[in-house]
N, CA, C and O of each residue as an XYZ file, in Angstrom:
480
protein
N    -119.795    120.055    -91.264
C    -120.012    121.059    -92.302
C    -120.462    120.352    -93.584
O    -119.795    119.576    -94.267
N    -121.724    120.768    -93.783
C    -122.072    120.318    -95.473
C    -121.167    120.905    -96.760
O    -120.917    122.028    -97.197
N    -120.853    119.682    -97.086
C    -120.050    120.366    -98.372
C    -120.714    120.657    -99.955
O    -120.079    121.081   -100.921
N    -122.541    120.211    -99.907
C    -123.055    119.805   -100.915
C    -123.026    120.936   -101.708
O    -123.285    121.935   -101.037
N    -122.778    121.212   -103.062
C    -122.990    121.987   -103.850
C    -123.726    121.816   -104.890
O    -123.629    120.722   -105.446
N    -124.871    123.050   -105.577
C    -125.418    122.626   -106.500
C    -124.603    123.182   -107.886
O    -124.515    124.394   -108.086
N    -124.256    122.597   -108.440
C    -123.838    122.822   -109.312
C    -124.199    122.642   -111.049
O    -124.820    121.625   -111.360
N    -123.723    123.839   -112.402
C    -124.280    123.385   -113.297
C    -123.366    122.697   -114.362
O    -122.805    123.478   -115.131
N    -123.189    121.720   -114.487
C    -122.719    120.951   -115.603
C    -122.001    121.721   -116.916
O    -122.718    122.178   -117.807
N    -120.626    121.827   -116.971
C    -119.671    122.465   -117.961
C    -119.918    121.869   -119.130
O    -118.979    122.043   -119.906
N    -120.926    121.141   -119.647
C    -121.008    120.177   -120.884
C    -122.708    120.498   -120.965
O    -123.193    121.331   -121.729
N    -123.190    119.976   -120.375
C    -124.827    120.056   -121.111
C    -125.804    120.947   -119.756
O    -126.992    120.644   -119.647
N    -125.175    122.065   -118.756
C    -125.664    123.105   -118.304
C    -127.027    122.294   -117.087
O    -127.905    123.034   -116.644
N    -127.012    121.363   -116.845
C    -127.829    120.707   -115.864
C    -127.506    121.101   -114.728
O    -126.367    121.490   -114.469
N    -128.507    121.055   -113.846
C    -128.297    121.246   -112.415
C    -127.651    119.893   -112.108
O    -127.679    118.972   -112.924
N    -126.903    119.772   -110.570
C    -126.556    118.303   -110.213
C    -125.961    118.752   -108.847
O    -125.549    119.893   -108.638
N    -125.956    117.474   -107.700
C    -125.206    118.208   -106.358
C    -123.652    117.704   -106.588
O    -123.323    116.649   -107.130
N    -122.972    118.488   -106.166
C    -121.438    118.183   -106.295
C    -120.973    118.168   -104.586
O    -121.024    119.183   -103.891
N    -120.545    116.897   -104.109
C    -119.906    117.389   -102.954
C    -119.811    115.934   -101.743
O    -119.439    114.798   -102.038
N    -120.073    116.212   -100.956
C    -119.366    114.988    -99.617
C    -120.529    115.559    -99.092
O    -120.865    116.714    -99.355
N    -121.509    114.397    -97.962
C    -122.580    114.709    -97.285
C    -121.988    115.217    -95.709
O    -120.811    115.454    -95.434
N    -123.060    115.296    -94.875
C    -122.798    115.773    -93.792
C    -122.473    114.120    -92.999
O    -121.563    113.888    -92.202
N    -123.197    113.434    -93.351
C    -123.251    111.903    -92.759
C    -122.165    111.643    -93.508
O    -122.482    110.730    -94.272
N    -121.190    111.927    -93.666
C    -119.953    111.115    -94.013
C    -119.984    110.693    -95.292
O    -118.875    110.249    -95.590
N    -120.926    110.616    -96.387
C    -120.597    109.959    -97.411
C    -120.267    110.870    -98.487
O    -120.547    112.059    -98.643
N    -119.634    110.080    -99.169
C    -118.459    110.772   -100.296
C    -119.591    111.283   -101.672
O    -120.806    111.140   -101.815
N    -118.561    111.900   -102.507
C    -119.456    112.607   -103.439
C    -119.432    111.695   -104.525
O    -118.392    111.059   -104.703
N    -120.979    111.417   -105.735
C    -120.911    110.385   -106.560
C    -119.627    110.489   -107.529
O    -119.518    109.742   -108.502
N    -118.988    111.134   -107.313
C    -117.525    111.278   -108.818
C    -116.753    110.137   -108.075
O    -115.890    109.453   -108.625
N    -117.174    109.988   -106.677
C    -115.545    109.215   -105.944
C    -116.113    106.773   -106.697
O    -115.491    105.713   -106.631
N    -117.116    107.065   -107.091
C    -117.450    105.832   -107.859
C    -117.165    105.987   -109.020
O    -117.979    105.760   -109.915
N    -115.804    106.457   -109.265
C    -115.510    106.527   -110.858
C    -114.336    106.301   -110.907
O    -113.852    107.089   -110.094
N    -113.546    105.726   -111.339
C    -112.363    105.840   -111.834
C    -111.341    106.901   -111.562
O    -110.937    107.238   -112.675
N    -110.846    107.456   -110.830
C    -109.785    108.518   -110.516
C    -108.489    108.500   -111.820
O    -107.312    108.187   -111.640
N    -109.161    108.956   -113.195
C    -108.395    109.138   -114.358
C    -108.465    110.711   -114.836
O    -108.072    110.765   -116.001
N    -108.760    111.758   -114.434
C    -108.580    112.749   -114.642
C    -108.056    113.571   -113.779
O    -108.457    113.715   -112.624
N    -106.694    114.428   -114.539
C    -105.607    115.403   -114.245
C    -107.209    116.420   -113.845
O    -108.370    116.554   -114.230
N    -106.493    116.801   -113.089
C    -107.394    118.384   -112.900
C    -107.540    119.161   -114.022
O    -108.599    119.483   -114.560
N    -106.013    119.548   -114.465
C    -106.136    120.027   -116.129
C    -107.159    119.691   -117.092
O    -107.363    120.579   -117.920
N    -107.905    118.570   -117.212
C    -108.205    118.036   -118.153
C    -109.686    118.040   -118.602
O    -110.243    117.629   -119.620
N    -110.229    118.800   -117.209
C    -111.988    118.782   -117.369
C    -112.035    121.106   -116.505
O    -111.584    121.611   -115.477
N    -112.494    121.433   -117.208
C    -112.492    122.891   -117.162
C    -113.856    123.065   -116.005
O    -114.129    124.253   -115.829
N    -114.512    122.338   -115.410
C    -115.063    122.594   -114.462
C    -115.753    121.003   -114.304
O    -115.723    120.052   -115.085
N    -116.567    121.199   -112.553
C    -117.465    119.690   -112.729
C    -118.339    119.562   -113.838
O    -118.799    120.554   -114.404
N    -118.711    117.873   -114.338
C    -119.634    117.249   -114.532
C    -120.732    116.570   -114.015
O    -120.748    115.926   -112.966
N    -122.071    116.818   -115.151
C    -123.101    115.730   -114.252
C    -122.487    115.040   -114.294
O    -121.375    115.063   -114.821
N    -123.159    113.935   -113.590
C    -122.749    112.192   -113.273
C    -122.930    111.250   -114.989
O    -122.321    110.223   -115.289
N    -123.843    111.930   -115.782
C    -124.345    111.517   -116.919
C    -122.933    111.828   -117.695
O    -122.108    110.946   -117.934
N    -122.769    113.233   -118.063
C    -121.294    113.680   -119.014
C    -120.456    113.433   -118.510
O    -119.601    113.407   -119.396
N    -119.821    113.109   -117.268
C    -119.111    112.835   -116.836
C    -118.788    111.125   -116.826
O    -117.599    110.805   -116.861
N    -119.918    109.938   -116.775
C    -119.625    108.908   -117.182
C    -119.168    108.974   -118.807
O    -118.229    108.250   -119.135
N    -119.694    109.673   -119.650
C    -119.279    110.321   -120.892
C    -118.258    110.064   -121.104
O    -117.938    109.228   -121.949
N    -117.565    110.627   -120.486
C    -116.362    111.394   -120.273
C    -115.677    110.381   -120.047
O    -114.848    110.083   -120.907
N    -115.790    109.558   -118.873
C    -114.599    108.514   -118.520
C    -114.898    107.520   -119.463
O    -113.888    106.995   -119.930
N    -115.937    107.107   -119.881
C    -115.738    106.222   -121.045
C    -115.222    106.230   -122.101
O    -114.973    105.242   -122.794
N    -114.935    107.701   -122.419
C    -114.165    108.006   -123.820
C    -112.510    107.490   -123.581
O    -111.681    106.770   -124.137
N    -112.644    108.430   -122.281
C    -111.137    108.322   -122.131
C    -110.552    106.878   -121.696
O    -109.414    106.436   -121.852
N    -111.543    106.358   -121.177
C    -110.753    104.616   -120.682
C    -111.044    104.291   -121.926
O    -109.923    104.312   -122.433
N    -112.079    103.889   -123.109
C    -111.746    103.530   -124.370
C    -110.429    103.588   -125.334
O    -110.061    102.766   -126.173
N    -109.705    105.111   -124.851
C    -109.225    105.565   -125.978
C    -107.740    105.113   -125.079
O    -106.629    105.219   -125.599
N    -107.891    104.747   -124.066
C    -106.335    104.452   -123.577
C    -106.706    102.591   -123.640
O    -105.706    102.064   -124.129
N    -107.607    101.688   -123.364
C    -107.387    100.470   -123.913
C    -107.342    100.497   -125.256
O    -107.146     99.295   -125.433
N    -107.374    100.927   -126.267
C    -107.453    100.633   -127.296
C    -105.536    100.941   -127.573
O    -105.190    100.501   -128.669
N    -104.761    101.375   -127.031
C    -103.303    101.153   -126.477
C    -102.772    100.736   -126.046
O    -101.585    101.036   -125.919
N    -103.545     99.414   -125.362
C    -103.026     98.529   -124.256
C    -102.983     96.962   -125.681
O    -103.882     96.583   -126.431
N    -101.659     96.488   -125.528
C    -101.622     95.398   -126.148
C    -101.317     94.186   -125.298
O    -101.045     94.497   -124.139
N    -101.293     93.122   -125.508
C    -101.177     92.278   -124.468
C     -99.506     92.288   -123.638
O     -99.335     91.887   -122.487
N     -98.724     92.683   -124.280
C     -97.648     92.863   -123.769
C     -97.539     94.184   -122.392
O     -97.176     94.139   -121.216
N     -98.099     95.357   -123.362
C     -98.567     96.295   -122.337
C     -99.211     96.053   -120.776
O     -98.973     96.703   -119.758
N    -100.195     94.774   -120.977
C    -101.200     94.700   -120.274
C    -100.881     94.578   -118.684
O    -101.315     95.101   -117.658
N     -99.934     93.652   -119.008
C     -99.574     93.010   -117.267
C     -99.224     94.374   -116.451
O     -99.789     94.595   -115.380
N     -98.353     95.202   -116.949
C     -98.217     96.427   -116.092
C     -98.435     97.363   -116.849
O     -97.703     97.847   -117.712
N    -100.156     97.826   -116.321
C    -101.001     98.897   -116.869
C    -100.936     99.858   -116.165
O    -100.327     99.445   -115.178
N    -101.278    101.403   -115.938
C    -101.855    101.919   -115.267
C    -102.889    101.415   -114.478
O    -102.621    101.170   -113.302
N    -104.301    101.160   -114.994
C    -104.964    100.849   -114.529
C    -105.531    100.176   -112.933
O    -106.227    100.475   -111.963
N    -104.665     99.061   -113.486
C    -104.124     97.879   -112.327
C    -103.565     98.516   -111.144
O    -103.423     97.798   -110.153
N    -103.118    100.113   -111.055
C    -102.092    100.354   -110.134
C    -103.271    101.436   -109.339
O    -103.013    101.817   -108.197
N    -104.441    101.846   -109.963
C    -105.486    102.750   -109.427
C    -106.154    102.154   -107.722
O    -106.127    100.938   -107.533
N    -106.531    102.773   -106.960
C    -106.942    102.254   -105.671
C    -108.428    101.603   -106.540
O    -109.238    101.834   -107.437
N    -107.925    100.398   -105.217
C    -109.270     99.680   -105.811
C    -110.398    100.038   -105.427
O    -110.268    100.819   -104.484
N    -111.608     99.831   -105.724
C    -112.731     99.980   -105.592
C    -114.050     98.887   -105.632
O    -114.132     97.954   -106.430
N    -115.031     99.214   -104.612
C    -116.208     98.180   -104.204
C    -117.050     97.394   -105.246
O    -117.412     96.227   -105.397
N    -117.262     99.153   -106.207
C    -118.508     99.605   -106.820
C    -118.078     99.164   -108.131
O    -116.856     99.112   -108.266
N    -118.814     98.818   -109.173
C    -118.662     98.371   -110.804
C    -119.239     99.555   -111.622
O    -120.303     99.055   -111.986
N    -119.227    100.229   -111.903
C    -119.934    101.008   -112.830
C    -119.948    100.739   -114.427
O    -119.079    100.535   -115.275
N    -121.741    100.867   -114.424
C    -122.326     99.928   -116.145
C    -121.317    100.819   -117.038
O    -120.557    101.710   -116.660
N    -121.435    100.546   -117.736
C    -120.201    101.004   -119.224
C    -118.920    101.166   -119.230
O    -118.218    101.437   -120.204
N    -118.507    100.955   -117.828
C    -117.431    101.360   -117.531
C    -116.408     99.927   -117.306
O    -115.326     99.651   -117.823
N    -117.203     99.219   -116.371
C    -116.229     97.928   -115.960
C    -117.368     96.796   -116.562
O    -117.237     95.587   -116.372
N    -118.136     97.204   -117.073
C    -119.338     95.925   -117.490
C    -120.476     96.670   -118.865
O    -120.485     97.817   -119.312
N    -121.168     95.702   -119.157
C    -122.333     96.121   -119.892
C    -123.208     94.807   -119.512
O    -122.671     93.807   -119.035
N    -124.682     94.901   -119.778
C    -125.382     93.205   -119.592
C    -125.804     93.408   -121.165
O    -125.949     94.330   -121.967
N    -125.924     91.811   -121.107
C    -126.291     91.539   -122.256
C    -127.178     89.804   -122.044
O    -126.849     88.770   -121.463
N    -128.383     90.212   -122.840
C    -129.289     89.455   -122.545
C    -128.800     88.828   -120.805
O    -128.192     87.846   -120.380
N    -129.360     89.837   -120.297
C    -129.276     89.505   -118.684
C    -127.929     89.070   -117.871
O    -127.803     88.909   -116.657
N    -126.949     88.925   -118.922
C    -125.669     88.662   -118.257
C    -124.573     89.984   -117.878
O    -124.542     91.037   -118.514
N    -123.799     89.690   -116.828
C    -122.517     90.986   -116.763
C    -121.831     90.535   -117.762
O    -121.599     89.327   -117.800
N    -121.435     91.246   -118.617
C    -119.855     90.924   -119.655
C    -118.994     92.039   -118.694
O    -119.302     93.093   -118.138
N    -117.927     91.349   -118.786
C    -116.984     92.340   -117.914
C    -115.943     93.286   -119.477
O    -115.325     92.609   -120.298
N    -115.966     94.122   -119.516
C    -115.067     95.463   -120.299
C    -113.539     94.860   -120.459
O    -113.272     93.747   -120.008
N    -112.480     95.733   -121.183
C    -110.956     95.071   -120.581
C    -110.776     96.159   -119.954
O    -109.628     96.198   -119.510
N    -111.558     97.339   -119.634
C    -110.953     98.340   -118.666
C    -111.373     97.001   -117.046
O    -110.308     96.802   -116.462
N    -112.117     96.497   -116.614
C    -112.240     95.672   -115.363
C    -111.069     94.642   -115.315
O    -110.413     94.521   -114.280
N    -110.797     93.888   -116.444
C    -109.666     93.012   -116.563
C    -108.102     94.100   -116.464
O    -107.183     93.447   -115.969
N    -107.805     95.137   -116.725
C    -106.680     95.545   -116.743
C    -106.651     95.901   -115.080
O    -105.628     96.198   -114.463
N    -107.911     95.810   -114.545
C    -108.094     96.796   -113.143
C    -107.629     95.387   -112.315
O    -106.841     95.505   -111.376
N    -108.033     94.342   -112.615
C    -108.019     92.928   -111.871
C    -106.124     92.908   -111.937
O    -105.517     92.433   -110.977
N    -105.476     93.382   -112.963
C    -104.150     93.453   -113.029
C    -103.699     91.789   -113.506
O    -102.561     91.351   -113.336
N    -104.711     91.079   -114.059
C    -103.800     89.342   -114.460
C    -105.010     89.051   -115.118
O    -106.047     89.675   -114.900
N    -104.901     88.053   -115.976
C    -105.901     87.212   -116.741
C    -106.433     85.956   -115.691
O    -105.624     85.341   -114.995
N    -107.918     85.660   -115.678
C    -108.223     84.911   -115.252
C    -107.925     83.651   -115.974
O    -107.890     82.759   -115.126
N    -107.713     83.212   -117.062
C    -107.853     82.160   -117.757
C    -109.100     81.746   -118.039
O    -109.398     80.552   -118.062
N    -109.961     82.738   -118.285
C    -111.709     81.569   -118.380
C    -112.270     82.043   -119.446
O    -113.488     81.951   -119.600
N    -111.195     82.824   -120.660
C    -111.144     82.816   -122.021
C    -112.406     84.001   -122.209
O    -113.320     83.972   -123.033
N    -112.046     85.350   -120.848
C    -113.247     86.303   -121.394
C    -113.020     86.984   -122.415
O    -111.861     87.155   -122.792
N    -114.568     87.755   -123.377
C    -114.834     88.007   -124.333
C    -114.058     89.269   -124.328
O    -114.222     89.888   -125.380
N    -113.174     89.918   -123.387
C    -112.950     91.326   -123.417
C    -111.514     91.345   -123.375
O    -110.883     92.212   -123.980
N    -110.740     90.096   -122.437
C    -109.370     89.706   -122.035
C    -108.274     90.451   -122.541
O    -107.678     89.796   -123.396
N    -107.765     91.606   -122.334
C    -106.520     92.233   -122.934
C    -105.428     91.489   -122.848
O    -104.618     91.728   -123.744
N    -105.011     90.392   -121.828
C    -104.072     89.651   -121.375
C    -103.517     88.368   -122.917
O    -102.622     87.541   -122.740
């Protein structure tokens, strides 16, 4: 059974497909961060407002994380995942990955290699 839905975006009214394919693959929200209560978003997002979206909210909860906090975050305790998503666990800069401290809180420990983002 296809589950694809077209759906229009509760934030900026775009079309977008919402859903799980027939070939087994999952819907693009499942490459995101699993940080939103159901409560908390009043219908789906594109993939665009919806990265929006999780960037606000992982911003606004590291910016609460102190190094004491850090070792046992939320974060760290989320199922892990394959996929990196840009703004989210990285940005490039002049051609390099910088890794975020939302990726370091997700790694759950400090590497020691003195990164630019290190909540630890």
């Amino acid at each position: 059974m296809n589950v694809i839905k077209v759906k229009n975006c509760s934030t900026c009214g775009n079309e977008f497909n919402c859903g799980d394919t027939l070939d087994g693959m999952k819907c693009w929200c499942n490459d995101f961060p699993p940080i939103f209560a159901p409560t908390d978003v009043i219908d789906c997002l594109c993939p665009s407002c919806f990265k929006n979206a999780c960037v606000q909210k992982i911003d606004d909860y590291v910016k609460t994380v102190s190094p004491e906090k850090a070792v046992e975050n939320k974060a760290a305790a989320l199922p892990k995942t394959t996929s990196l998503v840009e703004g989210i666990d990285y940005y490039l800069e002049n051609g390099n990955y910088v890794f975020k401290a939302w990726y370091h809180l997700k790694r759950g420990n400090c590497c020691k290699n003195g990164c630019r983002h290190c909540p630890y």
